[in-house]
MARBA-3410 file (N, C-alpha, C, O; in Angstrom, 1 decimal):
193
94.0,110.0,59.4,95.2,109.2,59.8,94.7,108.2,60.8,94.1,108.5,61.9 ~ 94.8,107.1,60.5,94.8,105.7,61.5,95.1,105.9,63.0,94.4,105.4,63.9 ~ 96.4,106.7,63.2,96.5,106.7,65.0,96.0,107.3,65.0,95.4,107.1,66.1 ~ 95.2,108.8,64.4,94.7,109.7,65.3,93.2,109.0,65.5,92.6,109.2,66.6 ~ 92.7,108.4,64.6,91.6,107.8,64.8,91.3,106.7,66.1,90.3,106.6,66.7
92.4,106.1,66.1,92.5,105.0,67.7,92.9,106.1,68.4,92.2,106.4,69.4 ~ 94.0,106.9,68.3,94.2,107.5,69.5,93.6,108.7,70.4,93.8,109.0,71.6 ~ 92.6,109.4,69.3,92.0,110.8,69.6,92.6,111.6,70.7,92.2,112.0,71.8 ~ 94.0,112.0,69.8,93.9,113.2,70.4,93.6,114.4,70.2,93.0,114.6,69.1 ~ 93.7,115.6,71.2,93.3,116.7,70.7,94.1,118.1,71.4,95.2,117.9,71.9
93.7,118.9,71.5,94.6,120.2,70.9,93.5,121.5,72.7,92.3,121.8,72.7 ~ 94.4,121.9,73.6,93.9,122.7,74.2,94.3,124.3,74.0,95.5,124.6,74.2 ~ 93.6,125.1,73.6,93.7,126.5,73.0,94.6,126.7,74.6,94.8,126.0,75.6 ~ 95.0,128.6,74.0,95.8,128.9,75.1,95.0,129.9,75.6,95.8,130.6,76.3 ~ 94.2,130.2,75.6,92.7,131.4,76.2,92.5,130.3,77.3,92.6,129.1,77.2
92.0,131.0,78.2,91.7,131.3,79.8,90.3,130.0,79.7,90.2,128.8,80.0 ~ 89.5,130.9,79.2,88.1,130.1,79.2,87.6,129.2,77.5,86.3,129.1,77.3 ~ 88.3,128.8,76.8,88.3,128.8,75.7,86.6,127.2,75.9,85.4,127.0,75.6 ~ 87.7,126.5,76.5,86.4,125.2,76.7,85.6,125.1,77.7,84.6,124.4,77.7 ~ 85.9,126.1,78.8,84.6,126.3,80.0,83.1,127.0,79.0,82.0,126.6,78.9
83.8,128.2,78.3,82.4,128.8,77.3,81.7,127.8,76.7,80.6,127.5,77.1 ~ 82.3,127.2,75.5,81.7,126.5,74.5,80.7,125.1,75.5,79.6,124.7,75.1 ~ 81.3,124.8,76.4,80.5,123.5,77.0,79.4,124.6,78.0,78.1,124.4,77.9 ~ 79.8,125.5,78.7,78.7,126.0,79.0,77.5,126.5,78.1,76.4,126.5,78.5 ~ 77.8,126.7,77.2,77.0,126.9,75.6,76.2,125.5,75.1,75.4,125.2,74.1
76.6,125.0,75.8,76.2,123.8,75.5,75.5,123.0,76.3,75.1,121.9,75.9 ~ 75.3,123.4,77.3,74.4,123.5,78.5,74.9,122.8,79.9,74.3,122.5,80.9 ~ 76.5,122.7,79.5,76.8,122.2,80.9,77.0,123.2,82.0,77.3,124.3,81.9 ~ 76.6,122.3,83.4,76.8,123.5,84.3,78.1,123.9,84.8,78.8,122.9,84.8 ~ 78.8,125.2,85.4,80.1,125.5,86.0,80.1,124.2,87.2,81.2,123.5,87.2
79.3,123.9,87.9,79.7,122.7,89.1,80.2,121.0,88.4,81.0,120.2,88.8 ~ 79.1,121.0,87.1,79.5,119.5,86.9,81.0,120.0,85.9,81.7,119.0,86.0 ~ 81.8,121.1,85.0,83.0,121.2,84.8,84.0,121.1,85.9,85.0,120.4,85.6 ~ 83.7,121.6,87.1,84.5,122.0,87.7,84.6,120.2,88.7,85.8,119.8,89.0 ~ 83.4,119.4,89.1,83.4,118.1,89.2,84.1,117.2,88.3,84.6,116.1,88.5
84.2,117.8,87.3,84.7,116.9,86.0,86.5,117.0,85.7,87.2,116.4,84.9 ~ 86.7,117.8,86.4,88.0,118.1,86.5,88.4,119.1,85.1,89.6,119.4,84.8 ~ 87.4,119.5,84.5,87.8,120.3,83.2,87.8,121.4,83.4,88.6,121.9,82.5 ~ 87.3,122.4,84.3,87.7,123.5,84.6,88.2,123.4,86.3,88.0,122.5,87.0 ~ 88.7,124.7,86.5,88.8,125.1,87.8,88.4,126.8,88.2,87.8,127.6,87.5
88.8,126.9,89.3,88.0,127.8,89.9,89.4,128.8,90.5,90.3,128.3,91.0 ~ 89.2,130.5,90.2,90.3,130.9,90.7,89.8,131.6,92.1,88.8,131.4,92.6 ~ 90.7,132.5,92.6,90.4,132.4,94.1,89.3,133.5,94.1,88.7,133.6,95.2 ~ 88.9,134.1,93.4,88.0,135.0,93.1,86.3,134.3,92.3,85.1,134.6,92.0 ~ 86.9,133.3,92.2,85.1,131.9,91.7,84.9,131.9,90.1,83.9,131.6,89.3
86.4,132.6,89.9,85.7,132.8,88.6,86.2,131.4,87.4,87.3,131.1,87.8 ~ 85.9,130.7,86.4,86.0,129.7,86.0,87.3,129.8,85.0,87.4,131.0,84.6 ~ 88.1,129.0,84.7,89.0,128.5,84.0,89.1,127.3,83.7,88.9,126.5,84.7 ~ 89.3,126.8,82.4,90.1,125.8,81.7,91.4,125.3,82.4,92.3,126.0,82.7 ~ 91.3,123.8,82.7,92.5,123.6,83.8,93.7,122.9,82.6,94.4,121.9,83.0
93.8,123.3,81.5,94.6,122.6,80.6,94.5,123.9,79.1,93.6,124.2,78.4 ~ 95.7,124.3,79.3,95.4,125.3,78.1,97.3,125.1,77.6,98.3,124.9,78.3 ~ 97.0,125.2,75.8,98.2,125.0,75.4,99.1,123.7,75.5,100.3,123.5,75.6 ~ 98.1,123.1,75.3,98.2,121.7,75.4,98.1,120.3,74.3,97.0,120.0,73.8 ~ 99.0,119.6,74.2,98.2,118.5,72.7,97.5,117.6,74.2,98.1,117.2,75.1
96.4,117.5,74.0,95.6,116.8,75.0,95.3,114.9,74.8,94.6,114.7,73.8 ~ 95.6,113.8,75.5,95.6,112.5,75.7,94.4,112.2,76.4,94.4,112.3,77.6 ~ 93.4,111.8,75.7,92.4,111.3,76.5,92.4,109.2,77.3,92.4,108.1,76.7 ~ 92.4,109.5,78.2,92.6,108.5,79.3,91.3,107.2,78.9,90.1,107.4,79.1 ~ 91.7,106.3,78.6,90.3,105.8,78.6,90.5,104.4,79.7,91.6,104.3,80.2
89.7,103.6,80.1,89.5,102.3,80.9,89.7,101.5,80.1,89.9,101.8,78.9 ~ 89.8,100.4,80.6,89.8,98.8,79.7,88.8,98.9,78.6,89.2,98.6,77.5 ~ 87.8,99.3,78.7,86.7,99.4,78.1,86.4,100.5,76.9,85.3,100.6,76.4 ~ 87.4,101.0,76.7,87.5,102.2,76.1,86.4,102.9,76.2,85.6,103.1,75.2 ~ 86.1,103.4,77.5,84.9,104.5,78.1,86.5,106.6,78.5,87.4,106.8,79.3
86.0,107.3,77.6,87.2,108.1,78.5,86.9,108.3,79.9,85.7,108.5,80.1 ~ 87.8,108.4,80.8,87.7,108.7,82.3,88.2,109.9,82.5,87.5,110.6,83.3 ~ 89.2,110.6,82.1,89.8,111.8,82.2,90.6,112.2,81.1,90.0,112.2,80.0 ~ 91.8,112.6,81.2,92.9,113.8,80.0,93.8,113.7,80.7,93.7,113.5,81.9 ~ 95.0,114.1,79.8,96.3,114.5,80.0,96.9,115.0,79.3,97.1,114.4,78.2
97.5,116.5,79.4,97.7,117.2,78.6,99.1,117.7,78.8,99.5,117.8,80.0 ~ 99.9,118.1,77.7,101.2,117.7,77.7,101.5,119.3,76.8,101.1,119.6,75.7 ~ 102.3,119.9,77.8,102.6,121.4,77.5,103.1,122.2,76.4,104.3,122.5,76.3 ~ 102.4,122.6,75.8,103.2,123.1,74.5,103.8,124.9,74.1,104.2,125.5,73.1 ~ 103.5,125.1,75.0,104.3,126.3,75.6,103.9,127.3,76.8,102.9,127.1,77.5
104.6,128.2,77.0,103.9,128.8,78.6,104.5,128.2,79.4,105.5,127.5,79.3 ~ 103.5,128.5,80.7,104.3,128.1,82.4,103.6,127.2,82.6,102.7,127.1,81.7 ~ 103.6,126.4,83.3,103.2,125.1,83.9,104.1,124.2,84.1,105.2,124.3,83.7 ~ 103.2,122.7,85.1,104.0,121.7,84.8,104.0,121.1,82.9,103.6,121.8,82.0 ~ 104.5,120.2,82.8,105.3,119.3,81.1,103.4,118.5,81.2,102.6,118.5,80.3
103.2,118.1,82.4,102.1,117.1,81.8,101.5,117.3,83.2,102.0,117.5,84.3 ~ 99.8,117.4,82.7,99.0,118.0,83.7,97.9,116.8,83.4,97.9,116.4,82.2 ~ 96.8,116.0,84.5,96.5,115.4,84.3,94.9,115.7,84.9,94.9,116.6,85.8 ~ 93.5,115.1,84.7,92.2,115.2,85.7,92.6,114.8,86.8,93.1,113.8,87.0 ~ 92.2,115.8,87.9,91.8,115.7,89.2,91.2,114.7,89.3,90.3,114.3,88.5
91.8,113.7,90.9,90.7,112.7,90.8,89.2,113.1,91.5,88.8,113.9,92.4 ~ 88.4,112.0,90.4,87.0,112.3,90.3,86.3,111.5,90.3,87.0,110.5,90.4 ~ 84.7,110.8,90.3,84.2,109.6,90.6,84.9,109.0,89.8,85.6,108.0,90.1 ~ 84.8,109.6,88.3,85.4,108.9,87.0,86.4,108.0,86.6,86.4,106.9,86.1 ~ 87.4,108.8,87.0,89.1,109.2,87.0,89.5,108.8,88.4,88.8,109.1,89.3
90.6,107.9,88.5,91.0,107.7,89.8,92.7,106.7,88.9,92.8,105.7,88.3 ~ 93.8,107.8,89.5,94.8,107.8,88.6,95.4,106.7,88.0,95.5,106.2,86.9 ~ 95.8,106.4,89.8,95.9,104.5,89.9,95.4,103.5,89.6,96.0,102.5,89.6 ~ 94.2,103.6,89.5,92.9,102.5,88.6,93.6,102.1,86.9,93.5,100.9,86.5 ~ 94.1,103.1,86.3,94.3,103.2,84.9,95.2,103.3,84.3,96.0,104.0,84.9
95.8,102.9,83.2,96.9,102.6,82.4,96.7,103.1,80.9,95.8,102.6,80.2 ~ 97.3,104.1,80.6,97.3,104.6,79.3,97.1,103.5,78.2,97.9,102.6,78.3 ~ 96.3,103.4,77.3,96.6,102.4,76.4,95.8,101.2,76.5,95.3,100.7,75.5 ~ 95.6,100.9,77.3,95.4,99.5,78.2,94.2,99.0,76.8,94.3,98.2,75.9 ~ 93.2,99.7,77.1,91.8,99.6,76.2,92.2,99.1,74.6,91.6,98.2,74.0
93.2,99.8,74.0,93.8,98.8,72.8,95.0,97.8,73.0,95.6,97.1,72.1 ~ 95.1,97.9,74.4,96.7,97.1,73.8,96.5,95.3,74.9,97.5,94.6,75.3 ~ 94.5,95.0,75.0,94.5,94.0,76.0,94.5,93.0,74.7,95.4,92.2,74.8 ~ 93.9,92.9,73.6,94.2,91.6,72.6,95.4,91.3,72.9,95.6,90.4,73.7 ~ 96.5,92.2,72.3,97.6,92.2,71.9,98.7,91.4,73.1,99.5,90.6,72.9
98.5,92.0,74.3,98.7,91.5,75.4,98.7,90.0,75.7,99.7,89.4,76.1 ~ 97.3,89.5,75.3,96.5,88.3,75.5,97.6,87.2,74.3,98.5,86.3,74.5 ~ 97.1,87.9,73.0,97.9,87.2,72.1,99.2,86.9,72.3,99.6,85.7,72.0 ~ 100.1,87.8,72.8,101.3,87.4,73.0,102.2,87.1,74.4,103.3,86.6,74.4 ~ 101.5,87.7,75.3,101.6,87.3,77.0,102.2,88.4,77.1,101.8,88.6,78.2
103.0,89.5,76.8,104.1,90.1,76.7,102.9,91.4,77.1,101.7,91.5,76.9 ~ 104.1,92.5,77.8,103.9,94.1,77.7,105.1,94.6,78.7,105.7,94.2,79.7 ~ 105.2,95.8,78.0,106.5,96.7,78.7,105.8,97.9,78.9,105.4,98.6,77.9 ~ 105.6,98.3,80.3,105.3,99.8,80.6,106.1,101.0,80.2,107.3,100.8,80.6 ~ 106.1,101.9,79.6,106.8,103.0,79.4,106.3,104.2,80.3,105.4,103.9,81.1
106.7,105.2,80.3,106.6,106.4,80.8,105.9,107.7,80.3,105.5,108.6,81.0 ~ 105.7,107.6,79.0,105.5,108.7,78.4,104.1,108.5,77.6,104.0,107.4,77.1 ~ 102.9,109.4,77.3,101.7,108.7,76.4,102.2,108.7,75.0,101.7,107.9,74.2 ~ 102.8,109.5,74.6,103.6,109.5,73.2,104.0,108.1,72.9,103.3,107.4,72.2 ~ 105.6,107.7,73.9,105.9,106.6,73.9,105.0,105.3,73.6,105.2,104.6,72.6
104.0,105.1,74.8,102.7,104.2,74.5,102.6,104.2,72.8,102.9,103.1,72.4 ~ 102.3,104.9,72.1,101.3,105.7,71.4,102.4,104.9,70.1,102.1,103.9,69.5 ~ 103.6,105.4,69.9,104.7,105.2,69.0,104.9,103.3,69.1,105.1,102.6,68.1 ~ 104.7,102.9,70.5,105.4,101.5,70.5,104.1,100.9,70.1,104.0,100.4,69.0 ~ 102.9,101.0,71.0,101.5,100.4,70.9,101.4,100.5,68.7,101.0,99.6,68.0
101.7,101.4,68.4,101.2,101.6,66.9,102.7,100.3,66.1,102.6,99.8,64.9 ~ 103.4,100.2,66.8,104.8,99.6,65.8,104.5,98.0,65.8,105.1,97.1,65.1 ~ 103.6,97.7,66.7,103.6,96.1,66.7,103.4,95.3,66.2,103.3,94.1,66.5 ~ 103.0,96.3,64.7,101.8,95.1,63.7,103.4,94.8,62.9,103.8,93.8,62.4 ~ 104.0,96.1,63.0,105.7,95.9,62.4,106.1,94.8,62.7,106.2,94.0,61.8
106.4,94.3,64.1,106.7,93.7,65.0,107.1,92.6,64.9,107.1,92.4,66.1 ~ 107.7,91.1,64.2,106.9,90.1,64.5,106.9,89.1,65.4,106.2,88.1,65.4 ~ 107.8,89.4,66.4,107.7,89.4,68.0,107.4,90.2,68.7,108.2,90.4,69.6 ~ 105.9,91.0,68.7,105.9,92.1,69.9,105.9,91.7,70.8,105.7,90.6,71.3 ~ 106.2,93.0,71.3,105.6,93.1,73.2,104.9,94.6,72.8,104.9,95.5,72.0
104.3,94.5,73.9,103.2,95.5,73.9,103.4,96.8,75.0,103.4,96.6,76.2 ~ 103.5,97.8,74.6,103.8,99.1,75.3,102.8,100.0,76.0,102.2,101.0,75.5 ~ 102.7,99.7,77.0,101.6,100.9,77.8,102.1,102.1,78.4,103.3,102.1,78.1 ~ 101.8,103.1,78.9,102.2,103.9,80.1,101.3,104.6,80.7,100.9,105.6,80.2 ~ 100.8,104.4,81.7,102.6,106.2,82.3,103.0,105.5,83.4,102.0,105.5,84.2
103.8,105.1,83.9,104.6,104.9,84.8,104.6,103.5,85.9,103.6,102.8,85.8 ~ 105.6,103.2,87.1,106.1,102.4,87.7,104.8,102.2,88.6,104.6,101.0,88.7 ~ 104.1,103.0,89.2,103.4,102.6,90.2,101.7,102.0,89.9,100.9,101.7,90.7 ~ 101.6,102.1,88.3,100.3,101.4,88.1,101.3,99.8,87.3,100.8,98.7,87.1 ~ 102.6,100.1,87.2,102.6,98.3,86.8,103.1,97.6,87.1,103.7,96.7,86.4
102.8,97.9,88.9,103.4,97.0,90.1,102.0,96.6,90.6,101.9,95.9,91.6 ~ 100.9,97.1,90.0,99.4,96.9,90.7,99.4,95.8,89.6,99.4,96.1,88.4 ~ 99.3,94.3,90.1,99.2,93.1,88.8,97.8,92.6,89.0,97.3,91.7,88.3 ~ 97.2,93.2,90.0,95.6,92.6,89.2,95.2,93.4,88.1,94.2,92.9,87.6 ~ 95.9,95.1,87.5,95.4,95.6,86.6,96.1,94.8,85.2,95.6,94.6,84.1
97.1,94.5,85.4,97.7,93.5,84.0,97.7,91.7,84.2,98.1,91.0,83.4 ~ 97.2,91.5,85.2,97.4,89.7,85.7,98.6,89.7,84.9,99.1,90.7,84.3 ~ 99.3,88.2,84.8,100.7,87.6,84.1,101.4,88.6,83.5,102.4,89.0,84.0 ~ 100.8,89.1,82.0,101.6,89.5,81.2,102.4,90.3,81.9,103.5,89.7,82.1 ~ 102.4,91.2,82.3,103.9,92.3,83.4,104.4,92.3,83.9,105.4,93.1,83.9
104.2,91.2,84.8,105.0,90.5,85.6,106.0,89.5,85.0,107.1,89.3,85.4 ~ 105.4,88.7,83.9,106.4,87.7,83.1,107.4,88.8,82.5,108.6,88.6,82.7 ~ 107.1,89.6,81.9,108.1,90.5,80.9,108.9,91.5,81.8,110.2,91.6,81.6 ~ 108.5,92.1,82.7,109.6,93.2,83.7,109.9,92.4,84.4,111.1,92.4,84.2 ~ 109.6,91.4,85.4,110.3,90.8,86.5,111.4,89.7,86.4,112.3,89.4,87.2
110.9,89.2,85.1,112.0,88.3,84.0,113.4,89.1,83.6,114.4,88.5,83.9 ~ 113.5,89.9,83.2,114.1,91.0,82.5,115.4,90.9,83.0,115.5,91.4,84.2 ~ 116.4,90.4,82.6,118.1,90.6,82.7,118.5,92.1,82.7,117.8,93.0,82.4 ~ 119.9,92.1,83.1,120.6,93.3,83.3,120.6,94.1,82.1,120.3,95.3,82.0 ~ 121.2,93.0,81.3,121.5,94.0,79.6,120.3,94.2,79.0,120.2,95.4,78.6
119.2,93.3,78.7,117.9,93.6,78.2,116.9,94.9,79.1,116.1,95.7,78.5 ~ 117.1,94.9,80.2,116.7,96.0,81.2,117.8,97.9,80.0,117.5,98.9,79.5 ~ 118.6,97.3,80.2,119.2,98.3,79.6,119.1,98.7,78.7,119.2,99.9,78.5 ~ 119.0,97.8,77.8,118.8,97.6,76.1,117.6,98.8,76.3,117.9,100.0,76.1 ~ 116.1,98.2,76.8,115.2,98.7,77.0,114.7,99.8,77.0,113.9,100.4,76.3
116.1,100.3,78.9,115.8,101.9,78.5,116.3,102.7,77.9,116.1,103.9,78.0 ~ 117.1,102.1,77.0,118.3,102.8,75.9,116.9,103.2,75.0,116.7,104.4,74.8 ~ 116.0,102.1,74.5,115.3,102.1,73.5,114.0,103.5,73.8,113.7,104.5,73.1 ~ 113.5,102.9,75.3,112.0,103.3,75.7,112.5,104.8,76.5,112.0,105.9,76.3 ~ 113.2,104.7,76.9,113.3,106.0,78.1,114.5,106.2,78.3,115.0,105.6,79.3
115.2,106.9,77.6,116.8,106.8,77.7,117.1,107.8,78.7,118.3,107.8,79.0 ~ 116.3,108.9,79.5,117.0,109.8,80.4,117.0,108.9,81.6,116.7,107.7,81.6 ~ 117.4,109.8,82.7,118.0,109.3,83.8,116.6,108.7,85.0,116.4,107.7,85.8 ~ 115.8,109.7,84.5,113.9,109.6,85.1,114.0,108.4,84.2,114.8,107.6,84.7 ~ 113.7,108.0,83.4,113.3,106.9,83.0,113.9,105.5,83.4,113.3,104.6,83.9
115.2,105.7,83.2,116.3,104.5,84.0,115.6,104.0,85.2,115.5,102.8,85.5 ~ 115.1,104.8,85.8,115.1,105.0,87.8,113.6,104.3,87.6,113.4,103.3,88.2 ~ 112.6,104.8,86.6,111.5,104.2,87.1,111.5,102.6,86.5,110.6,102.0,87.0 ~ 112.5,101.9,85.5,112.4,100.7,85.0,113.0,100.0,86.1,112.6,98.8,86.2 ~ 113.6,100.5,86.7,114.3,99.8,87.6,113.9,99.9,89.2,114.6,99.5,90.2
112.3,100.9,89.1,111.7,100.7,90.5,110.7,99.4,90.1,110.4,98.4,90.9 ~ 110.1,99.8,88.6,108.9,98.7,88.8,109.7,97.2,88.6,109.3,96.2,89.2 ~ 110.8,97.0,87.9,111.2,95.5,88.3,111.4,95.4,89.9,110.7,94.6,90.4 ~ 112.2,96.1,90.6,112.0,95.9,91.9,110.8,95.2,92.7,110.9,94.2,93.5 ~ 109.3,96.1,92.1,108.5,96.3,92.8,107.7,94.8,92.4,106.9,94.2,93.1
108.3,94.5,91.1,107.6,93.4,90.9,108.1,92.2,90.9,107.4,91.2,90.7 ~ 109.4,92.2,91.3,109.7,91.4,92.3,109.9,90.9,93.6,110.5,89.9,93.8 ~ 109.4,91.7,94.5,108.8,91.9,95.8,107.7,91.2,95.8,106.9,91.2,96.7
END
């Protein structure tokens, strides 16, 4: 399938140590996992998988290099979406889901709308060939797309522009719960400040 090939995602078992073994088998050490934000450590030292039962989103840079994961809960206790610890790599606020495919697209048409969700990203970012006025969809959320040296123009033209009814329209379309409402209407704030 085409998105899974741009999007690579992947699948976290629900066992304890399922990806600490196999990469240790593979000759990584417990300190660079546990550096790497892929395992953690329980109070007793012993190693765990910090993402289990999970459809997992790999995070990538402008550059499409991955920097970290995010993994989005598919049953069990936890938080809904668990993400890498920040790490040399990974630094949360540096990065925007998507970003790495969606800067042509951006460029070509000046346009982008942050969403909230990497699904979301994922569904809008793939619909734009549909499109024939896109705007371009990133995520995860309000406080990387009020940082405008990570998007220059485009983000600021498209959210800070944004009327009452088309703001609504929006989160009718992109994020219809009440969390979603709140953060469309923190980052126009923010980006209009």
């Amino acid at each position: 399938n085409e998105a899974i090939d741009r999007w690579q995602p992947g699948y976290a078992y629900g066992a304890w140590e399922a990806l600490t073994v196999a990469l240790r088998e593979e000759g990584f050490s417990e300190d660079l996992l546990v550096k790497a934000g892929v395992a953690g450590r329980s109070r007793t030292g012993r190693l765990y998988d910090r993402m289990r039962s999970r459809v997992i989103f790999p995070i990538h840079d402008d550059q499409g290099v991955p920097r970290g994961f995010a993994g989005r809960l598919l049953s069990g206790d936890g938080p809904k979406y668990l993400t890498t610890p920040e790490t040399e790599l990974y630094q949360k606020r540096s990065l925007l889901y998507g970003l790495q495919l969606a800067q042509q697209p951006i460029i070509d048409t000046g346009r982008a709308i942050v969403v909230e969700g990497y699904t979301d990203a994922i569904a809008y970012l793939d619909s734009i060939t549909k499109d024939p006025n896109p705007h371009v969809y990133l995520g995860v959320g309000d406080e990387k797309a009020s940082n405008r040296n990570l998007f220059g123009h485009a983000v600021n033209e498209v959210l800070a522009t944004m009327d009452e009814p088309t703001r609504r329209a929006t989160v009718r379309v992109l994020d219809s719960d009440l969390e979603g409402n709140a953060r469309i209407v923190r980052v126009k704030q923010q980006l209009e400040a």
